[in-house]
C-alpha positions as CSV (number, residue, x, y, z in Angstrom):
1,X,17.9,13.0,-51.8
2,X,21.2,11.9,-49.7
3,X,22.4,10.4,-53.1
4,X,26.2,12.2,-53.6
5,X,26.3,14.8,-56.4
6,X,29.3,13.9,-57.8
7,X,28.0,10.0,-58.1
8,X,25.0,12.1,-60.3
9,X,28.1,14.1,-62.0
10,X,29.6,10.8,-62.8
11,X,26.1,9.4,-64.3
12,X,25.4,12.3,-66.1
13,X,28.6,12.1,-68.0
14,X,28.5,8.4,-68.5
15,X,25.1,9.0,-70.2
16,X,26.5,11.8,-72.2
17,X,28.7,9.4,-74.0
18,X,32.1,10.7,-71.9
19,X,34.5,7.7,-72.5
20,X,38.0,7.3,-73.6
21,X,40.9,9.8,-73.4
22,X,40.0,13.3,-74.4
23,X,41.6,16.1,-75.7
24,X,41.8,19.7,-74.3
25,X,38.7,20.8,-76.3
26,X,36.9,18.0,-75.8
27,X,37.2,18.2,-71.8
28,X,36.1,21.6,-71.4
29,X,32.7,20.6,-73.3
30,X,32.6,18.1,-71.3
31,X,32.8,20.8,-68.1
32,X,30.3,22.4,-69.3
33,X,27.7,20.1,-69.6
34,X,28.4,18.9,-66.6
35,X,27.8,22.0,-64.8
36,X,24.7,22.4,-66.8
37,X,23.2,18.9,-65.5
38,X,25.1,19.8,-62.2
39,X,22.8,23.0,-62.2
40,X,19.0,20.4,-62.9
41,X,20.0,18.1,-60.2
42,X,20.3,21.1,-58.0
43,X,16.9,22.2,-58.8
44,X,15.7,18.5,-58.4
45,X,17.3,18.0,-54.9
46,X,16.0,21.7,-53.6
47,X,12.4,21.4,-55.2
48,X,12.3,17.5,-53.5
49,X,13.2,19.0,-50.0
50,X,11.2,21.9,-50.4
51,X,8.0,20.2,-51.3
52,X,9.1,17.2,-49.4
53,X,9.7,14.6,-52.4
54,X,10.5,11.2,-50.9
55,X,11.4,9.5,-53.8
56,X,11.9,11.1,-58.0
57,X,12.6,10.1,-60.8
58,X,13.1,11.4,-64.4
59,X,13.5,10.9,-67.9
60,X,14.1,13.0,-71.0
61,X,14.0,12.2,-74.9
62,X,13.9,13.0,-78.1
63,X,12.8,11.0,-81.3
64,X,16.3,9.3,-81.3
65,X,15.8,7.7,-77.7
66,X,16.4,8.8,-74.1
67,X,19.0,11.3,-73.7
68,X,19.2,11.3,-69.5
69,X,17.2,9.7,-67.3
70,X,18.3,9.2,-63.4
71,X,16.6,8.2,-59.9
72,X,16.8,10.4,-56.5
73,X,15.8,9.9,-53.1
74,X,14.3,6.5,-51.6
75,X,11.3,4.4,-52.9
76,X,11.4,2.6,-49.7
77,X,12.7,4.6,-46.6
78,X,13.5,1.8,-43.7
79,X,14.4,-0.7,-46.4
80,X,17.2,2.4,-47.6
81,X,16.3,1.5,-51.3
82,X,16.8,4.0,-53.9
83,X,14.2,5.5,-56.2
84,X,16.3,5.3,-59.6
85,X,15.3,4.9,-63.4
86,X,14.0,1.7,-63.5
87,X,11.8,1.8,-60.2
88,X,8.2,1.2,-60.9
89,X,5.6,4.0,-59.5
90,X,1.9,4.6,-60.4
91,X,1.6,7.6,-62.5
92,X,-2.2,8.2,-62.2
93,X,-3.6,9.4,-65.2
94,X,-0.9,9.9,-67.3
95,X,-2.4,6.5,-68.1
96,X,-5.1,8.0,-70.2
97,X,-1.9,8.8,-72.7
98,X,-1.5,5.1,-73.0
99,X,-5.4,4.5,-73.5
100,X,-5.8,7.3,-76.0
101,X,-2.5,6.0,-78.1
102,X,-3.9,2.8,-78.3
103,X,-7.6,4.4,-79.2
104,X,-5.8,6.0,-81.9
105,X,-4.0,3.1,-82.9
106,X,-7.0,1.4,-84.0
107,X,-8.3,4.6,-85.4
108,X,-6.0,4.5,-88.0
109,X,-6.8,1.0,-89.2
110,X,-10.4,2.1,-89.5
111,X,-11.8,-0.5,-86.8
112,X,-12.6,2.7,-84.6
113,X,-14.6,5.8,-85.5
114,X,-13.7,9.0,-83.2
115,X,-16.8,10.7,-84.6
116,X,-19.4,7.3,-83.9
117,X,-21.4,7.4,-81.0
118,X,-20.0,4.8,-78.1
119,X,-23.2,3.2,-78.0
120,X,-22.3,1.6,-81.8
121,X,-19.3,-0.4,-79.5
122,X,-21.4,-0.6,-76.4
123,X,-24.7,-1.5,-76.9
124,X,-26.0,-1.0,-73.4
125,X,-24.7,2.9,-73.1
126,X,-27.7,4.6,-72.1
127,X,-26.6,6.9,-69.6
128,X,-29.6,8.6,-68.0
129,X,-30.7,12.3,-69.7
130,X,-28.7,11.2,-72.9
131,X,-29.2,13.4,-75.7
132,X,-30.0,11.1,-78.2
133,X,-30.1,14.4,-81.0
134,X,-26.7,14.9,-79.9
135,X,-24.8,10.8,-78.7
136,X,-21.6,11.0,-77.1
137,X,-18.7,10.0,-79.2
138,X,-15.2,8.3,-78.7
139,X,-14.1,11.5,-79.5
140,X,-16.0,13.4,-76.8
141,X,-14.5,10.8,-74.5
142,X,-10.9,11.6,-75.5
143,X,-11.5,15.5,-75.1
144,X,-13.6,15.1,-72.1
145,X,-16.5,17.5,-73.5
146,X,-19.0,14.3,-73.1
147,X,-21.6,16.1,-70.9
148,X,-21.0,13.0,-68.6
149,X,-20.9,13.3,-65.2
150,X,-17.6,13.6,-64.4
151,X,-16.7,10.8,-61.6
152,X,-18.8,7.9,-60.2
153,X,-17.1,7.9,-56.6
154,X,-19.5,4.3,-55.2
155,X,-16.6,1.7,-55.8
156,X,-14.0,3.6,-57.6
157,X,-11.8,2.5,-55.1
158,X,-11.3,-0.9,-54.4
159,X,-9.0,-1.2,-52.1
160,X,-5.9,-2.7,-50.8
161,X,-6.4,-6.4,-51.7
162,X,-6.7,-7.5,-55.2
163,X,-10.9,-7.7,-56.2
164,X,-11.9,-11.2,-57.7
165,X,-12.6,-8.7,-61.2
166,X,-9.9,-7.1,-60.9
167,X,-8.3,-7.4,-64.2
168,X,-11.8,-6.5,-66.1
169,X,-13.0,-4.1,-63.0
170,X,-13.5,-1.4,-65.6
171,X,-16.5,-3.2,-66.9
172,X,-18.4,-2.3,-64.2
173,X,-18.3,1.8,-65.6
174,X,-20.5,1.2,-67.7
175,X,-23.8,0.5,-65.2
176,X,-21.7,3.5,-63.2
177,X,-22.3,5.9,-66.3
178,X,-25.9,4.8,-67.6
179,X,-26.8,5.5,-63.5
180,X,-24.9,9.1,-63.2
181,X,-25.8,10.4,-66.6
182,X,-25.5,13.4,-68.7
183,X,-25.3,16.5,-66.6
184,X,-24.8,18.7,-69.5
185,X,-24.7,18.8,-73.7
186,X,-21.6,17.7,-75.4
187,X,-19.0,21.0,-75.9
188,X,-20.7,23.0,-73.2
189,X,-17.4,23.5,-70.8
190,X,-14.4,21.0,-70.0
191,X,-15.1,18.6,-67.4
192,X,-12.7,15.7,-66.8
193,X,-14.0,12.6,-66.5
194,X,-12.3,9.5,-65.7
195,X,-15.2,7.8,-66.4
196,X,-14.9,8.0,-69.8
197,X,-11.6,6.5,-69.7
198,X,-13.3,3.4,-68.9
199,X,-15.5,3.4,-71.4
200,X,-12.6,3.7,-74.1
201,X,-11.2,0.6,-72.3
202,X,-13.7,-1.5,-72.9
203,X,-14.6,-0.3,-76.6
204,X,-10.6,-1.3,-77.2
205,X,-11.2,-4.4,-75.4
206,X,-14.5,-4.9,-77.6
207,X,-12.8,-4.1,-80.6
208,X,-9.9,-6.2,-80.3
209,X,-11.1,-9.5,-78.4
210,X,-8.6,-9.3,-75.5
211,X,-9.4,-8.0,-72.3
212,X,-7.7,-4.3,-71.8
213,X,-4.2,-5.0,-70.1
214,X,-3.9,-7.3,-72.8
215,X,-4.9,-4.8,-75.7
216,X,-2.4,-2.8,-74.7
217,X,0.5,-4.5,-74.4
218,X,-0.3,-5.4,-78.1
219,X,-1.1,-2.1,-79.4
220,X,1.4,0.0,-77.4
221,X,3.9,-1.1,-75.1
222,X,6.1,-4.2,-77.2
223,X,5.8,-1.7,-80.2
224,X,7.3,0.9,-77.8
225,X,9.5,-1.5,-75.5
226,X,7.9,-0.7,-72.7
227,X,8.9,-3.9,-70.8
228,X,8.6,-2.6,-67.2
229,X,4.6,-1.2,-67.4
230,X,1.2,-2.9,-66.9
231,X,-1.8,-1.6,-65.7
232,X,-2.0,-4.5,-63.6
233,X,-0.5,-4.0,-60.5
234,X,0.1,-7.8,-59.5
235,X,1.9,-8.4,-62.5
236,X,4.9,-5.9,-61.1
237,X,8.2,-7.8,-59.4
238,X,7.3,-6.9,-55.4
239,X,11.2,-5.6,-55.5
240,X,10.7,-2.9,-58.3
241,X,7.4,-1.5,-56.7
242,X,8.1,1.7,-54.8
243,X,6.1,2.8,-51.8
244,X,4.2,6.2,-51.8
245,X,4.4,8.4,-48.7
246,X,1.4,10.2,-46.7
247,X,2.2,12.8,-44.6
248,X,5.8,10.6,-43.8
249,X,3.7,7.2,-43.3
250,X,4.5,4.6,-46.0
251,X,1.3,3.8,-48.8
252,X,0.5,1.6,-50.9
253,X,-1.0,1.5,-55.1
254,X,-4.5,1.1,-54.0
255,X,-6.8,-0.7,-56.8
256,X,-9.2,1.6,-58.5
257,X,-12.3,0.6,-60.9
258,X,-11.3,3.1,-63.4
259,X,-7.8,1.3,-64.7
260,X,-7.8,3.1,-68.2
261,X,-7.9,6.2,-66.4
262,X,-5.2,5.7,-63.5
263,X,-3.7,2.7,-62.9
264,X,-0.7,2.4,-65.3
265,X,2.7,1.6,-63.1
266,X,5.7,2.4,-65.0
267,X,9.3,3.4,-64.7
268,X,10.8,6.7,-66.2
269,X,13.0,4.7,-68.4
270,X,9.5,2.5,-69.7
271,X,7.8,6.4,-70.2
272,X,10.8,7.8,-71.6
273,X,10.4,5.3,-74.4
274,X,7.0,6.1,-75.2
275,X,7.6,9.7,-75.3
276,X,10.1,9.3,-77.6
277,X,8.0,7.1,-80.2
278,X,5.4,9.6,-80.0
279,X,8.1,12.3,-81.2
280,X,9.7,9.9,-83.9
281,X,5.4,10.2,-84.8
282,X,5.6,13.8,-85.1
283,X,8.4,13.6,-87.0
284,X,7.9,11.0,-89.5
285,X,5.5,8.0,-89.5
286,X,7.0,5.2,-86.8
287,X,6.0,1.7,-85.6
288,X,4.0,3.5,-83.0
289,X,2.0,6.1,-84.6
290,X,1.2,7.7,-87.9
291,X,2.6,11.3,-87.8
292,X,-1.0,12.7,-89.2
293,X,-2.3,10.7,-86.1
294,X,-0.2,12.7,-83.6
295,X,-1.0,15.9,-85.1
296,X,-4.7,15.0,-84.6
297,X,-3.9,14.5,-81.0
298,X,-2.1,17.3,-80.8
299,X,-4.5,19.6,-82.1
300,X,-7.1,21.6,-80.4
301,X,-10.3,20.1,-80.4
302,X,-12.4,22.6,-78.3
303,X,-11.7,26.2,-79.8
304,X,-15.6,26.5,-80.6
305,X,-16.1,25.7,-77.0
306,X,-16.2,29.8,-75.2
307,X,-16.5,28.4,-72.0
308,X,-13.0,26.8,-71.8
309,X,-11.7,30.4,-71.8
310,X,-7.8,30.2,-73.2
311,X,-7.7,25.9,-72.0
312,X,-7.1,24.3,-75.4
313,X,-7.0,20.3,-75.2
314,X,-6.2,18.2,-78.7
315,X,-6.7,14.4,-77.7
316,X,-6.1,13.2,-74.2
317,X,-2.8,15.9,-74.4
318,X,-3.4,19.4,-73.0
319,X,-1.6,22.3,-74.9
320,X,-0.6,25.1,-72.4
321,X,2.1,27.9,-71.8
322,X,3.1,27.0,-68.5
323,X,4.5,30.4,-66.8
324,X,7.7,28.7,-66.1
325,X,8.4,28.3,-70.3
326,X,6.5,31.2,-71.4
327,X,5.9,30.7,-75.8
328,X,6.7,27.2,-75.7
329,X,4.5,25.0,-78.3
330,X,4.0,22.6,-75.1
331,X,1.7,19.9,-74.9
332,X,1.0,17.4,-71.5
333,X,-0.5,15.7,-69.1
334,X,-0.4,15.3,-65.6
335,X,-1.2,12.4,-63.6
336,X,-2.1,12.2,-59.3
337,X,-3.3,8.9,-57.3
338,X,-2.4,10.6,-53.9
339,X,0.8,10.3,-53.0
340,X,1.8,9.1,-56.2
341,X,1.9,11.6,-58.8
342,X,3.8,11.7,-62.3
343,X,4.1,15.0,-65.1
344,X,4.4,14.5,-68.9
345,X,5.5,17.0,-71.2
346,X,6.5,17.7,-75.1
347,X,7.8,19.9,-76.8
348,X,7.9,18.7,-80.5
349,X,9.2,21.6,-82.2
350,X,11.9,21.5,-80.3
351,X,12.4,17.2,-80.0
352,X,12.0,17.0,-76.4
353,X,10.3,15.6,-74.1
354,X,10.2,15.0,-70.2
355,X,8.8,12.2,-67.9
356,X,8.7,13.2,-64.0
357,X,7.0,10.8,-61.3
358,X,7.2,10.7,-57.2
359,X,5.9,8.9,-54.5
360,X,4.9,11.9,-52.5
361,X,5.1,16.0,-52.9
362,X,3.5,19.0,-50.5
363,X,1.7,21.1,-52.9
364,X,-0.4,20.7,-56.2
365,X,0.4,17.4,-57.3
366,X,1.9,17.1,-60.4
367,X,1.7,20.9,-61.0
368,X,4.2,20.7,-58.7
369,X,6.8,19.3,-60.7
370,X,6.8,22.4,-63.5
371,X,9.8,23.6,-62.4
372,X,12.2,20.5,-62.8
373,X,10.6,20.2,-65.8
374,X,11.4,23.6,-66.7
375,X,14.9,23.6,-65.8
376,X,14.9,20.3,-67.7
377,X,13.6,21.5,-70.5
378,X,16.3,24.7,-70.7
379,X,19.2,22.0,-69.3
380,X,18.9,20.0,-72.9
381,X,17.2,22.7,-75.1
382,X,20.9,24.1,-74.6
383,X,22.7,21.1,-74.8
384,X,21.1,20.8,-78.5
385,X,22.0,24.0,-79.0
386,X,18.6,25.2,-80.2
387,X,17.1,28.9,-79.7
388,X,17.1,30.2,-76.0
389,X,14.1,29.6,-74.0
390,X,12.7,33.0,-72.2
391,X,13.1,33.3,-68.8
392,X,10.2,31.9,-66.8
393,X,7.8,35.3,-66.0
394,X,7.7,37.3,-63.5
395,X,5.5,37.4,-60.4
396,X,3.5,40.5,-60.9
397,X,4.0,42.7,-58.5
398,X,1.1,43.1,-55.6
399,X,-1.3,46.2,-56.1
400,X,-4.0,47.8,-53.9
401,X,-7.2,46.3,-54.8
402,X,-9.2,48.2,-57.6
403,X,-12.4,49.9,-56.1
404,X,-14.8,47.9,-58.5
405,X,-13.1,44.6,-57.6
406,X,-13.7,45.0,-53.4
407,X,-17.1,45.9,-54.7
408,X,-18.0,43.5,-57.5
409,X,-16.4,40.5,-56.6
410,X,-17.7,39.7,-52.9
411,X,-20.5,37.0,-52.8
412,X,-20.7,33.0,-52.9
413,X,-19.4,30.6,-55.6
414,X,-19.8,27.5,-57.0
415,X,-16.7,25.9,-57.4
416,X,-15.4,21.9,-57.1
417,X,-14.3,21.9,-53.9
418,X,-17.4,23.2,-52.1
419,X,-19.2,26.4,-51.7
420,X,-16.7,29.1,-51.6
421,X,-17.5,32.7,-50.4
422,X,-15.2,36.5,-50.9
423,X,-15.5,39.0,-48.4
424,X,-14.4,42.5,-47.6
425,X,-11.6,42.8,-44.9
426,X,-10.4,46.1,-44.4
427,X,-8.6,47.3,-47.7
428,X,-8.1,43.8,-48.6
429,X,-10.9,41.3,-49.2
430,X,-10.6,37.3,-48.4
431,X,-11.8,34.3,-49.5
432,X,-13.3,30.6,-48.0
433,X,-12.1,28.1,-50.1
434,X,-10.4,24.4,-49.8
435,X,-11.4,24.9,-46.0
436,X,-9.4,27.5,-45.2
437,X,-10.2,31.3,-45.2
438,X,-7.3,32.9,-47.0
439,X,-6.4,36.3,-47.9
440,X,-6.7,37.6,-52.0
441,X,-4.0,40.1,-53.1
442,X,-4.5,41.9,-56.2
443,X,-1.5,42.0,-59.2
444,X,-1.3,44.3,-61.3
445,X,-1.7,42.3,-64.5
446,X,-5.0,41.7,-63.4
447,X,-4.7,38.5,-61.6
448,X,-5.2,37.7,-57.9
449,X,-3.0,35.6,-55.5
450,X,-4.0,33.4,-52.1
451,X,-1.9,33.9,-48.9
452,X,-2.6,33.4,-45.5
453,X,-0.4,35.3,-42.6
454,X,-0.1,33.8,-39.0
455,X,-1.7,36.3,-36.5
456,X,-2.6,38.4,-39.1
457,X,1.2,39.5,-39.3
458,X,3.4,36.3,-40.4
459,X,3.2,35.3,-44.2
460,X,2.8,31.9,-44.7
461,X,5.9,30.4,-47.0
462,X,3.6,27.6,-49.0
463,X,4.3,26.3,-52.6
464,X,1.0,26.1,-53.4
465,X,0.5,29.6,-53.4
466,X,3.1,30.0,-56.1
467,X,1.7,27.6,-58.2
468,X,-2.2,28.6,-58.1
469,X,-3.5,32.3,-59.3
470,X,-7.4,33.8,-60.1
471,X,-8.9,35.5,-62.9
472,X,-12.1,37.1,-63.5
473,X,-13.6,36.1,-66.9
474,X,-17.3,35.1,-67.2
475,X,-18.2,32.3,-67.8
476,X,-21.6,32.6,-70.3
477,X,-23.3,35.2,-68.9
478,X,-22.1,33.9,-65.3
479,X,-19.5,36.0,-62.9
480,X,-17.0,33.7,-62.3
481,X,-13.5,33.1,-60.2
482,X,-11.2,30.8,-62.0
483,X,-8.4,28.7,-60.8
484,X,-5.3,28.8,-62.6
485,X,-2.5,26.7,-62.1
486,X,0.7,27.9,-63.3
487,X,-1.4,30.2,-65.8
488,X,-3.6,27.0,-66.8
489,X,-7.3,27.4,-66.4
490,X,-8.6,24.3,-64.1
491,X,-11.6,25.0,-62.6
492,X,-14.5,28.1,-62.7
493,X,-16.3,29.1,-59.2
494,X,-19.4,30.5,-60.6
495,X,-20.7,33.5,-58.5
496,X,-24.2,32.0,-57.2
497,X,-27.2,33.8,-55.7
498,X,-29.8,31.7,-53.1
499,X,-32.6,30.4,-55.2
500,X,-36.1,29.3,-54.2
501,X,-36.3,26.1,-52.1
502,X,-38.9,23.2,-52.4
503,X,-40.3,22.7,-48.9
504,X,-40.1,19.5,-49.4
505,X,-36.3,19.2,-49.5
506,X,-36.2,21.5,-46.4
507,X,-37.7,18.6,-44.8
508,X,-34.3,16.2,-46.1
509,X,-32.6,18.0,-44.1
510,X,-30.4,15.8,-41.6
511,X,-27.5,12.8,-42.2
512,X,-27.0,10.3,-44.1
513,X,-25.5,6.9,-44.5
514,X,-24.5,4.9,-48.4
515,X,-27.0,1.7,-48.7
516,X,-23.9,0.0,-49.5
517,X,-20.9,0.2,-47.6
518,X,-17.7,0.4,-49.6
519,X,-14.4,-1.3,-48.9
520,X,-12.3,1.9,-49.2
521,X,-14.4,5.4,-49.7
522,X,-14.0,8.4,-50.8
523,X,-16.8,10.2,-48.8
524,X,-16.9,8.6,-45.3
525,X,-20.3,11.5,-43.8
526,X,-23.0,12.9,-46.2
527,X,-25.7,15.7,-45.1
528,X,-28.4,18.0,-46.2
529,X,-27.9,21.1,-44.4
530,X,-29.6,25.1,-44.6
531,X,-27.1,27.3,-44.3
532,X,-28.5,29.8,-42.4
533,X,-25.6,32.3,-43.1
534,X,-25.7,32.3,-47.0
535,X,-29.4,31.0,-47.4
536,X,-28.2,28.0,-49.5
537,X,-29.5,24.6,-49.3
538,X,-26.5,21.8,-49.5
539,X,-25.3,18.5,-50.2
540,X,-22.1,18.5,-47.4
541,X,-20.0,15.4,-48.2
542,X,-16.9,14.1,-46.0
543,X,-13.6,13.4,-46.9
544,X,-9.8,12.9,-45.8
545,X,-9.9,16.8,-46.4
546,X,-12.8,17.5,-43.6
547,X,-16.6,18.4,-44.5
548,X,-17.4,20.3,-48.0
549,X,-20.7,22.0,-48.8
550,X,-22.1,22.3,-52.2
551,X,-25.4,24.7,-53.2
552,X,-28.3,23.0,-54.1
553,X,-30.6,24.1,-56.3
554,X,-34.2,22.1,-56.1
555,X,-35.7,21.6,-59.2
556,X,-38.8,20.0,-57.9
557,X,-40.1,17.8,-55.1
558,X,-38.0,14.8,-56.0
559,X,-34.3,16.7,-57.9
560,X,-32.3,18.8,-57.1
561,X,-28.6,19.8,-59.2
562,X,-25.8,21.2,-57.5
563,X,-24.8,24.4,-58.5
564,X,-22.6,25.5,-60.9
565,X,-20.4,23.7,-63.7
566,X,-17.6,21.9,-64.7
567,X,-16.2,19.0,-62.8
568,X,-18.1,17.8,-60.6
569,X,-20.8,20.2,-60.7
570,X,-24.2,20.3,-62.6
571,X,-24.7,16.6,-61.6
572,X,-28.6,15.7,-60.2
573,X,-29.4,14.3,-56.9
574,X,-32.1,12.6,-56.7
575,X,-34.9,11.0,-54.6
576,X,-36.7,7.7,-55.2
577,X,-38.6,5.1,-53.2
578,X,-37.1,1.9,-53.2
579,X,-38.7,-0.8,-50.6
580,X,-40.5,1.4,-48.6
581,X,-38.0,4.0,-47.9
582,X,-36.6,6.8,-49.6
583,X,-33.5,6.7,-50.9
584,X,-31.5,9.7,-52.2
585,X,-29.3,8.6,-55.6
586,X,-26.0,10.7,-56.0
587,X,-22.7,10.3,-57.9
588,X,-23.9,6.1,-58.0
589,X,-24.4,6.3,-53.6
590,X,-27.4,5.3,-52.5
591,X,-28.2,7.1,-49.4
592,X,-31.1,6.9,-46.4
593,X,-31.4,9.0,-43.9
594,X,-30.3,8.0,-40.4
């Protein structure tokens, strides 16, 4: 962040290819760009102090190679080293672009079939409640419309000291996924699901005899020169590796099970090649990737599915219109291992693409990084002097609430991050969510916006709530809130009504402690708990982020599901006898009652 601006000026026009003596002409082009890159690495500095960015860096490409790439800030404060181009950062699941590419790699030699089930290349997946009418496929996996339960949190992560499996950890998802099941039929709703990821790392190990890491260096990083990335984090120079930051405290990578799905460590420079063999793909066929491969991945694969609303995912690569490049064919994936976080996006009709990671942000992860990548994205669209890009919409403008809204929409949801519940106040009506009561402001293009005022009279200046808006489409014949990220559809809250309870689950009631302790979890306090207030019966779990309730709904004497869908949701929890005592089976815990 304290890195000069005219050093960057310098850089920029190094990179551009500024050398030698110029003429008249010549110099004022020259001027020009630099003002236009002087005018991104504004934006980068601003947005990195504003949501309190410790450490950036970014690339950018096209299908002839990277056309900028540059480092800002520190990847190690007291040390004073910088965070620049060739730093090495986890980028969370941005990896799953690296596991799908080699998938697909494969795919086009014919030694995998996206449309055979994954038991034909894992003979033990049997996940409990599988459909066997209806087997999940490697495709399924790739789209994440499996049906599977989205995360298996017992063991996912490891810790900070290197397991004894570590380089084959995410063998182990397999048990993890026969154990948590099929919550719901295949093409039913988007649910993301790292487990899956997994699963497509060891069918690539299966199918080509080396252990993953290994697969993929073959398959996809020495075609692409990647010669700075490995999904295992030992094998990364000590020096290279930057630090994350929590809340100003210095963090480590930890090691997770799930290493398909999140733990590639790369370098913009490393990403900024891959991006731009995958547009030298969509161009024309390239050592990398077949061009009718890309376009497979690039296409949506979940139009038939009603429940995704206006989210449209091809392969592993999400196509949205992010509100900040409004019409853009735009296709990426984000990628968060708190505090590390990194952003991918593509634009291949227009031969661009951009690589952003950090080692810590204040806001929505990697949503947060839209805006450099915006700016990005105008900064060289111009510089190729292709069509302009429209300006980034509007905020619509604040409205009274609608009668029908303060009257319909008040009630409880369902939603991932626990039971969440809308209530009048005054003219205005508010909403429990995250842990927080917040205030919901009606736009007038129908939306509705989160804020939160100090005494009831100071706004709250948080980038979060520019990022994050709500709609009201239904989802089946459900009500539903849904969370949109920079227009993107994330998450539903189904509205939720209190449902019968078995006595016998009444009687659960109380805390309870995992069989097995864990090295490093996720939930640290689990309880079944009646809410007297909203008459709901639920699982409340613990976490860095305080307590979180979720609805039950008890489907007998020994089941229950937790309320609602999506991620995270529609899962079982369920109770068994095992030596005498009853345990209670959720998400892979095994739980007794203290």
């Amino acid at each position: 962040m304290k890195t000069a601006i005219t050093i960057l000026l310098l850089i920029s026009l190094i990179i551009s290819g500024c050398a030698g003596i110029k003429t008249e002409a010549e110099n004022d082009s020259e001027y020009a760009l630099s003002d236009s890159r002087a005018s991104l690495i504004n934006t980068i500095k601003s947005e990195m102090k504003l949501k309190k960015m410790t450490g950036l860096s970014i690339a950018v490409a096209d299908s002839e190679g990277i056309i900028w790439s540059e480092g800002f800030g520190f990847s190690d404060k007291k040390a004073g080293k910088t965070f620049n181009d060739d730093t090495i950062s986890n980028v969370g699941s941005v990896s799953k672009l690296i596991t799908a590419a080699a998938v697909m790699k494969l795919a086009e030699t014919g030694r995998i079939d996206l449309d055979a089930p994954v038991s034909d290349y894992i003979p033990e997946f049997s996940p409990r409640g599988g459909l066997p009418d209806n087997p999940v496929t490697v495709r399924m996996l790739l789209n994440h419309e499996s049906g599977l339960e989205s995360d298996a949190f017992q063991d996912f992560f490891l810790g900070y000291s290197r397991p004894d499996n570590y380089t084959h950890s995410y063998r182990s998802a397999v048990d993890a996924v026969n154990r948590s099941g099929v919550v719901r039929k295949p093409y039913t709703i988007f649910s993301y699901c790292n487990l899956g990821y997994s699963l497509l790392g060891c069918i690539i190990e299966r199918t080509v005899g080396l252990e993953f890491q290994e697969a993929v260096k073959e398959l996809v990083f020495e075609p692409a020169g990647m010669t700075s990335s490995s999904f295992i984090l030992d094998e990364i120079p000590e020096d290279r590796m930057s630090l994350g930051y929590l809340n100003g405290k210095p963090e480590t990578v930890p090691y997770i099970r799930d290493m398909p799905a999140g733990s590639l460590n790369s370098s913009a420079n490393d990403m900024g090649r891959f991006l731009q063999g995958i547009l030298a793909s969509y161009r024309n066929d390239d050592d990398n990737l077949e061009q009718q491969t890309v376009y497979e991945m690039f296409t949506p694969s979940n139009t038939a599915v009603p429940n995704d609303l206006d989210f449209r995912i091809g392969l592993t690569w999400w196509i949205v219109n992010l509100k900040s490049l409004p019409g853009e064919y735009l296709l990426g994936h984000g990628g968060d291992l708190p505090p590390f976080h990194a952003l991918v996006t593509i634009l291949p009709e227009r031969d661009l693409a951009v690589f952003i990671m950090v080692n810590s942000v204040n806001g929505v992860g990697s949503f947060s990084l839209t805006d450099i990548t915006a700016e990005a994205v105008r900064t060289f669209a111009a510089e190729k002097n292709q069509a302009p890009i429209r300006n980034a919409l509007e905020p619509s403008p604040v409205v009274e609430t609608p009668d029908d809204v303060k009257n319909n929409l008040p009630g409880y949801y369902a939603s991932a991050s626990g039971l969440s519940e809308i209530k009048p106040a005054g003219r205005k009506l508010k909403i429990y969510a995250f842990n927080n009561w917040f205030d919901l402001y009606s736009h007038a293009d129908g939306t509705m916006s989160m804020g939160m005022k100090i005494l009831g009279i100071i706004p709250v200046k948080l980038p979060v709530f520019d990022e994050m808006s709500i709609t009201t489409e239904p989802i089946g014949l459900n009500e539903s809130i849904n969370l949109r990220l920079q227009g993107v559809f994330i998450s539903p809250c189904i509205k939720i009504e209190p449902v019968p309870i078995d006595e016998t689950w009444m009687d659960r009631c109380g805390t309870y402690k995992p069989v097995k302790e864990e090295i490093m979890p996720n939930y640290t306090g689990f309880k079944i708990e009646y809410d007297k207030k909203s008459g709901f019966l639920c699982l409340s779990l613990k976490s860095a982020d305080g307590w979180s309730r979720f609805p039950l709904q008890t489907k007998n004497s020994s089941s229950a599901r937790l309320m609602g869908t999506g991620r995270g949701l529609g899962g079982n929890i369920n109770a068994v006898a095992e030596q005498g005592a009853e345990i209670l089976e959720f998400l892979n815990f095994k739980l007794i009652k203290e």
